[in-house]
mmCIF file of the N, C-alpha and C atoms, coordinates in Angstrom:
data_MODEL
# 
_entry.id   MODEL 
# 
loop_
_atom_site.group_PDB 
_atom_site.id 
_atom_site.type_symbol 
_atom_site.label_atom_id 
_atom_site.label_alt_id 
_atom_site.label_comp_id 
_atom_site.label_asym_id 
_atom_site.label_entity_id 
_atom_site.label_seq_id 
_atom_site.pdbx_PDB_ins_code 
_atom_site.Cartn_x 
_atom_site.Cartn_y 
_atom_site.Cartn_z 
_atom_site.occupancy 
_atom_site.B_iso_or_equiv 
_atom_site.pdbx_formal_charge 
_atom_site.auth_seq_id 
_atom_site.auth_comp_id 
_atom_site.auth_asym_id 
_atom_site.auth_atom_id 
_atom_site.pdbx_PDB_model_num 
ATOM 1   N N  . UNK A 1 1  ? 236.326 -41.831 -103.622 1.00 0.00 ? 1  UNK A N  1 
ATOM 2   C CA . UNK A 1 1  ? 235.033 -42.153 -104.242 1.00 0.00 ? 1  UNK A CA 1 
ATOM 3   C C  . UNK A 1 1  ? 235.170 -42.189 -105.775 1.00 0.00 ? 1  UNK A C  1 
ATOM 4   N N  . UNK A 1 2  ? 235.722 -41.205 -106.664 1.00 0.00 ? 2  UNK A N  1 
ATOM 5   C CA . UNK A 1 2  ? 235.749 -40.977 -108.143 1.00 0.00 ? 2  UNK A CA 1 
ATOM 6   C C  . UNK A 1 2  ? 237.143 -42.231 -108.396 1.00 0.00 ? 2  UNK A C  1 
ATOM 7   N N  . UNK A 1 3  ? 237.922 -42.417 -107.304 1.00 0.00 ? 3  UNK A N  1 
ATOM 8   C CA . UNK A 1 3  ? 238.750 -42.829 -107.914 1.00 0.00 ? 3  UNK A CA 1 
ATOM 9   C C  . UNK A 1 3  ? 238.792 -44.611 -107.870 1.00 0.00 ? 3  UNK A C  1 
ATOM 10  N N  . UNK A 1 4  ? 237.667 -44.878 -107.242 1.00 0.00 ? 4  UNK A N  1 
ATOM 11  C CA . UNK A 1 4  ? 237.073 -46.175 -107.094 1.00 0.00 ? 4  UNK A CA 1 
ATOM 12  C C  . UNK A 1 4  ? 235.883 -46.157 -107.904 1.00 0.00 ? 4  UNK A C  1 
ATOM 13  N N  . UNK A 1 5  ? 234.980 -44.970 -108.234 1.00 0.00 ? 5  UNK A N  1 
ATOM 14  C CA . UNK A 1 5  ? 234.486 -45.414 -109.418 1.00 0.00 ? 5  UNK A CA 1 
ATOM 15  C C  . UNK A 1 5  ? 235.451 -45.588 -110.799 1.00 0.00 ? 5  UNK A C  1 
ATOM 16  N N  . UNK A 1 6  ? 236.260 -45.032 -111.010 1.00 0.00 ? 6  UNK A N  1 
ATOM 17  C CA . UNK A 1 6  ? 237.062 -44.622 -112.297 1.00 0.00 ? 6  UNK A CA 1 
ATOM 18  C C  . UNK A 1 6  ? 237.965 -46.674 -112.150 1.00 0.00 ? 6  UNK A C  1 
ATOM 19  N N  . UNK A 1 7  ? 237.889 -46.777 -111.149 1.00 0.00 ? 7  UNK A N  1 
ATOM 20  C CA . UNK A 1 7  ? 238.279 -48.426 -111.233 1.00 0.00 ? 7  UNK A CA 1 
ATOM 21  C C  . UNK A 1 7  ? 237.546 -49.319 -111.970 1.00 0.00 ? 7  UNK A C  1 
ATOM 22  N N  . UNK A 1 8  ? 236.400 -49.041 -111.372 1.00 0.00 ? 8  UNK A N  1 
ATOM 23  C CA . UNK A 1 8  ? 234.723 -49.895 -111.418 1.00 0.00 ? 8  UNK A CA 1 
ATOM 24  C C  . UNK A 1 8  ? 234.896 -50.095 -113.040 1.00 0.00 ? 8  UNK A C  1 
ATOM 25  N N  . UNK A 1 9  ? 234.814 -48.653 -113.533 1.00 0.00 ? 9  UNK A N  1 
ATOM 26  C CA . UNK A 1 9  ? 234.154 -48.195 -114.786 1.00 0.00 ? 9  UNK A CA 1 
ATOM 27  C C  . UNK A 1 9  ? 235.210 -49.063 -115.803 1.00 0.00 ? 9  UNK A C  1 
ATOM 28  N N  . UNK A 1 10 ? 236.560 -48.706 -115.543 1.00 0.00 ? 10 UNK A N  1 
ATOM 29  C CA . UNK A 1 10 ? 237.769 -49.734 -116.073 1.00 0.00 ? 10 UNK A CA 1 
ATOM 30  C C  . UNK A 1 10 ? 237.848 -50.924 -116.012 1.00 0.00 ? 10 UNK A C  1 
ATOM 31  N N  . UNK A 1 11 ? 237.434 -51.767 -115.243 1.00 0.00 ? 11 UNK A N  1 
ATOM 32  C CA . UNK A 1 11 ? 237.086 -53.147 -115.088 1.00 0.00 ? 11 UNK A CA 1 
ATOM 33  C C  . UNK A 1 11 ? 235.976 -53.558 -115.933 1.00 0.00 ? 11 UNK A C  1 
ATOM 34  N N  . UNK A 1 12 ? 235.139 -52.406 -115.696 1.00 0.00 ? 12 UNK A N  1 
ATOM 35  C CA . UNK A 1 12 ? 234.006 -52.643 -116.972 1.00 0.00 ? 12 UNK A CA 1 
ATOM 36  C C  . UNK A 1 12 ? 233.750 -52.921 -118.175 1.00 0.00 ? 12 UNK A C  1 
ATOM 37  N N  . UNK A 1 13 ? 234.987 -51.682 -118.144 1.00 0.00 ? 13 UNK A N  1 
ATOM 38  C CA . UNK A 1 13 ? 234.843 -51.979 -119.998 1.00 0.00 ? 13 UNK A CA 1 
ATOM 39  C C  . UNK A 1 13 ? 236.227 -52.578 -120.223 1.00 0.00 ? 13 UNK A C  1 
ATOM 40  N N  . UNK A 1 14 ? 237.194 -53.431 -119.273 1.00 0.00 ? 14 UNK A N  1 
ATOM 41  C CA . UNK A 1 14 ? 238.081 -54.507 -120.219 1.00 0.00 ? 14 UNK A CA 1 
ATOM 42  C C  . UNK A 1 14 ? 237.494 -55.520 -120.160 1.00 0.00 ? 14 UNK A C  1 
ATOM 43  N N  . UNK A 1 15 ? 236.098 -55.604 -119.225 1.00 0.00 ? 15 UNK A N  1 
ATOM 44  C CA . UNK A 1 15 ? 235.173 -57.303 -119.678 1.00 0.00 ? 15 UNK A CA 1 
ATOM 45  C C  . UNK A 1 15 ? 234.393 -57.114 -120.587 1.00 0.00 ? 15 UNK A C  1 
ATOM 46  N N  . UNK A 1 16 ? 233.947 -56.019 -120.812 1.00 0.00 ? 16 UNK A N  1 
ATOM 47  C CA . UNK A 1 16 ? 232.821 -55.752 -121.711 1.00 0.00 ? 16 UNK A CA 1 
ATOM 48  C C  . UNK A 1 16 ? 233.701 -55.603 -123.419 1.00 0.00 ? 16 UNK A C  1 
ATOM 49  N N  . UNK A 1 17 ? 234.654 -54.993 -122.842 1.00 0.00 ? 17 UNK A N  1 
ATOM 50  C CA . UNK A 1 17 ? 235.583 -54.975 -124.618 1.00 0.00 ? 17 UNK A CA 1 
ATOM 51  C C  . UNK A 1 17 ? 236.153 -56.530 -124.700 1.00 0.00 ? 17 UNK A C  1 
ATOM 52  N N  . UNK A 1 18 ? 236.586 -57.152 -123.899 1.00 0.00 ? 18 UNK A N  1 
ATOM 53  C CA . UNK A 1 18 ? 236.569 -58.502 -124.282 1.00 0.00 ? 18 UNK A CA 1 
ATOM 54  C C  . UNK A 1 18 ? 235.725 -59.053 -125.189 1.00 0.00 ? 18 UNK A C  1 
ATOM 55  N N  . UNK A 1 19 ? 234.569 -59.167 -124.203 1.00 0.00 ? 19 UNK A N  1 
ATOM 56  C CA . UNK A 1 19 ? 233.178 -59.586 -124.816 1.00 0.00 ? 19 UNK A CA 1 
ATOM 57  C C  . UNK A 1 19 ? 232.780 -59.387 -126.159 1.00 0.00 ? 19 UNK A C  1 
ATOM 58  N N  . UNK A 1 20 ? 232.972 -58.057 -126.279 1.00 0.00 ? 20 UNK A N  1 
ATOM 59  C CA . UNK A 1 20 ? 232.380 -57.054 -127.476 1.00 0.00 ? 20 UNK A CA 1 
ATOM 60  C C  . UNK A 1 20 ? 233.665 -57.923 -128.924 1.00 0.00 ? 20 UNK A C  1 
ATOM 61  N N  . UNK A 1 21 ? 234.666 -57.887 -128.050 1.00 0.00 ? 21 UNK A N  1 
ATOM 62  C CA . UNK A 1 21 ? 235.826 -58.168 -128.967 1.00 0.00 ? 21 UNK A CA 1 
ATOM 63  C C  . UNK A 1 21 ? 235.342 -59.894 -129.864 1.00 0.00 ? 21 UNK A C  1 
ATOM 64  N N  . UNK A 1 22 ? 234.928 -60.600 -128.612 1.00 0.00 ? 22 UNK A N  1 
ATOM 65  C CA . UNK A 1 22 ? 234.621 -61.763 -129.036 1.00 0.00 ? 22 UNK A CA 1 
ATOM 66  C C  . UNK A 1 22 ? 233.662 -62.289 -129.984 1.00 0.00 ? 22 UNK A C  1 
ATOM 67  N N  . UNK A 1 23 ? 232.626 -61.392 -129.796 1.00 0.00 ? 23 UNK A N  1 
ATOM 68  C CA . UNK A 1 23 ? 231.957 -61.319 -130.929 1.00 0.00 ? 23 UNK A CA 1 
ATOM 69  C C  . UNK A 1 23 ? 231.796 -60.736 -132.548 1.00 0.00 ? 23 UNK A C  1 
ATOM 70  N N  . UNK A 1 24 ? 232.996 -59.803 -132.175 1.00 0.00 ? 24 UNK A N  1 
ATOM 71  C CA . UNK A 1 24 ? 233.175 -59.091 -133.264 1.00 0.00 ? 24 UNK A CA 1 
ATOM 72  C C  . UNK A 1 24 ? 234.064 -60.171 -134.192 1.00 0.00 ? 24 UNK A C  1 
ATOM 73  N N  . UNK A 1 25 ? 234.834 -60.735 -133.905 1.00 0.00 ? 25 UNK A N  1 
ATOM 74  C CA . UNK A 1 25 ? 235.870 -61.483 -134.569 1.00 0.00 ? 25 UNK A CA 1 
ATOM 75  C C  . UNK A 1 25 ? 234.736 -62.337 -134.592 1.00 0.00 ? 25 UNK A C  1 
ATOM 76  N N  . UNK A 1 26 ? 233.938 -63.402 -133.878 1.00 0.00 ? 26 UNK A N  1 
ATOM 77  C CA . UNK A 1 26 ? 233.236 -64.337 -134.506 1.00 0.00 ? 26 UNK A CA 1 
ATOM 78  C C  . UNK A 1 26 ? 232.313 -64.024 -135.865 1.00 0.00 ? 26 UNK A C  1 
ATOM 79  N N  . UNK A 1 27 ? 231.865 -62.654 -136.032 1.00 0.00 ? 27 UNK A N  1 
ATOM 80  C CA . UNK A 1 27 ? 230.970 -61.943 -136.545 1.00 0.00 ? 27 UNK A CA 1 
ATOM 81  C C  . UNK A 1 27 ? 232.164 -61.536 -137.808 1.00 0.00 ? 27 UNK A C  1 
ATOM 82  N N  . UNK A 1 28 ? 233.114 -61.431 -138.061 1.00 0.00 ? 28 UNK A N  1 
ATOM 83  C CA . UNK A 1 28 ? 233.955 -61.083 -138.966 1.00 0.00 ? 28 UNK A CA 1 
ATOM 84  C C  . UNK A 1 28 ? 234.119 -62.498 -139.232 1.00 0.00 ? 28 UNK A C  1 
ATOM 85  N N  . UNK A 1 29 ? 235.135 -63.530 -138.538 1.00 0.00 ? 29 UNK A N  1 
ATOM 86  C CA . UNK A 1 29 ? 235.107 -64.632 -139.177 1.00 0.00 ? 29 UNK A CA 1 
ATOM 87  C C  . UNK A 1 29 ? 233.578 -65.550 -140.117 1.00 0.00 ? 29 UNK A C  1 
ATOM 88  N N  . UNK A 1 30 ? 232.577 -65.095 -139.520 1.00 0.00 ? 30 UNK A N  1 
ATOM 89  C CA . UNK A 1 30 ? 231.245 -65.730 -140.116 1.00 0.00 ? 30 UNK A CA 1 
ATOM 90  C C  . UNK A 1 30 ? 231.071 -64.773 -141.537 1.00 0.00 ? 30 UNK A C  1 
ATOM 91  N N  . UNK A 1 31 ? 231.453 -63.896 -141.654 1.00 0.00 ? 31 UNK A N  1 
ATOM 92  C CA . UNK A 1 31 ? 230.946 -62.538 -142.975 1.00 0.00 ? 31 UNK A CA 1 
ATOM 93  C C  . UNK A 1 31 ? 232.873 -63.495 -144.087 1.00 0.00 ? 31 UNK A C  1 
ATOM 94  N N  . UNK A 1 32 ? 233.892 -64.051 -143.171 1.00 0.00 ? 32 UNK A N  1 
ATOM 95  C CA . UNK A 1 32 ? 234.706 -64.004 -144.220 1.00 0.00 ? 32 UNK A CA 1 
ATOM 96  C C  . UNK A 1 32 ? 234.434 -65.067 -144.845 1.00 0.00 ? 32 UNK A C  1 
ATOM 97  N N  . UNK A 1 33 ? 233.749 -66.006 -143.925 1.00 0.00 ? 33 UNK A N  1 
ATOM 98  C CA . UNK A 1 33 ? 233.378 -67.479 -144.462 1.00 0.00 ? 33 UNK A CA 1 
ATOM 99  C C  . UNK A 1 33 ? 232.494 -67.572 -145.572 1.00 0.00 ? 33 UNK A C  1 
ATOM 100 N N  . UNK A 1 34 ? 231.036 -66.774 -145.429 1.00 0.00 ? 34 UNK A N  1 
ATOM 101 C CA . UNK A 1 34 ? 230.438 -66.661 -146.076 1.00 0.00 ? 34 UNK A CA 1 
ATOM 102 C C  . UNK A 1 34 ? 230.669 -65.840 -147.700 1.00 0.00 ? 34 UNK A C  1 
ATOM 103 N N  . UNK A 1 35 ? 231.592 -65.054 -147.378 1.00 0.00 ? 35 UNK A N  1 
ATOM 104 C CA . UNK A 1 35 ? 232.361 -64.417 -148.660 1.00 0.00 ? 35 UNK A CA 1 
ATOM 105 C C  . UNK A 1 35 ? 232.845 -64.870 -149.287 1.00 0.00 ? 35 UNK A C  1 
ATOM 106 N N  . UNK A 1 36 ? 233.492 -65.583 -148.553 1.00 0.00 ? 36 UNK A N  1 
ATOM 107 C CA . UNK A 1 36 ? 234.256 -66.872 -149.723 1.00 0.00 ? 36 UNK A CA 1 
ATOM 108 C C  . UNK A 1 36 ? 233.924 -68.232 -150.302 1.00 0.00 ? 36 UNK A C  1 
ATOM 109 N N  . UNK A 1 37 ? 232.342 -68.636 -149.511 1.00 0.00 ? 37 UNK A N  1 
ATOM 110 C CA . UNK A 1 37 ? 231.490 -69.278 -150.250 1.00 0.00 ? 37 UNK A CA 1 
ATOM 111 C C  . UNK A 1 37 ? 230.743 -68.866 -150.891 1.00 0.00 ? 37 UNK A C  1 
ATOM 112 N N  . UNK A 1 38 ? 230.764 -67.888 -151.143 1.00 0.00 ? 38 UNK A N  1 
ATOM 113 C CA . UNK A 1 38 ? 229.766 -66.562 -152.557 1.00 0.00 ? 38 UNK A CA 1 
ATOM 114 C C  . UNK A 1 38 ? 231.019 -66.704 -153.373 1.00 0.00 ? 38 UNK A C  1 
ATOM 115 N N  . UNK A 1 39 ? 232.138 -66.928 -152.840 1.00 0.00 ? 39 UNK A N  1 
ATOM 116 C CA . UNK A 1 39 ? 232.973 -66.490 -154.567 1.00 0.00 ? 39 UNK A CA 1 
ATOM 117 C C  . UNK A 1 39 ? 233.392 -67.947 -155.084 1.00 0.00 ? 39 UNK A C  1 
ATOM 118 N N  . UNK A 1 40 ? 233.219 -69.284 -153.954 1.00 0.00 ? 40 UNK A N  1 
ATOM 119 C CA . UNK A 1 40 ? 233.710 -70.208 -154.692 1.00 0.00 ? 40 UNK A CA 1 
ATOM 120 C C  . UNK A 1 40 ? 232.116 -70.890 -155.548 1.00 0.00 ? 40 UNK A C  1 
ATOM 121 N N  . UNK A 1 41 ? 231.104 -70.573 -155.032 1.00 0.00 ? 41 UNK A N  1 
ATOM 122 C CA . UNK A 1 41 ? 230.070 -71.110 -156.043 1.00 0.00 ? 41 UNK A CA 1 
ATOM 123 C C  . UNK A 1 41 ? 230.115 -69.804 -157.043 1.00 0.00 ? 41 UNK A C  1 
# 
């Protein structure tokens, strides 16, 4: 039982850290873009 939840829960969070991941880098690439159109105007 714990050791099929402890699966569940692991499957969980390598889709969910994917996810999380994917946005974070889009969300970093959008803050570097914008940084560097604040420094070229």
């Amino acid at each position: 039982m714990s050791d099929g939840n402890f699966n569940l829960k692991n499957l969980f969070y390598r889709y969910y850290g994917r996810y999380l991941l994917k946005i974070y880098i889009n969300y970093c690439n959008s803050l570097c873009y914008s940084w560097t159109f604040l420094h070229v105007i």
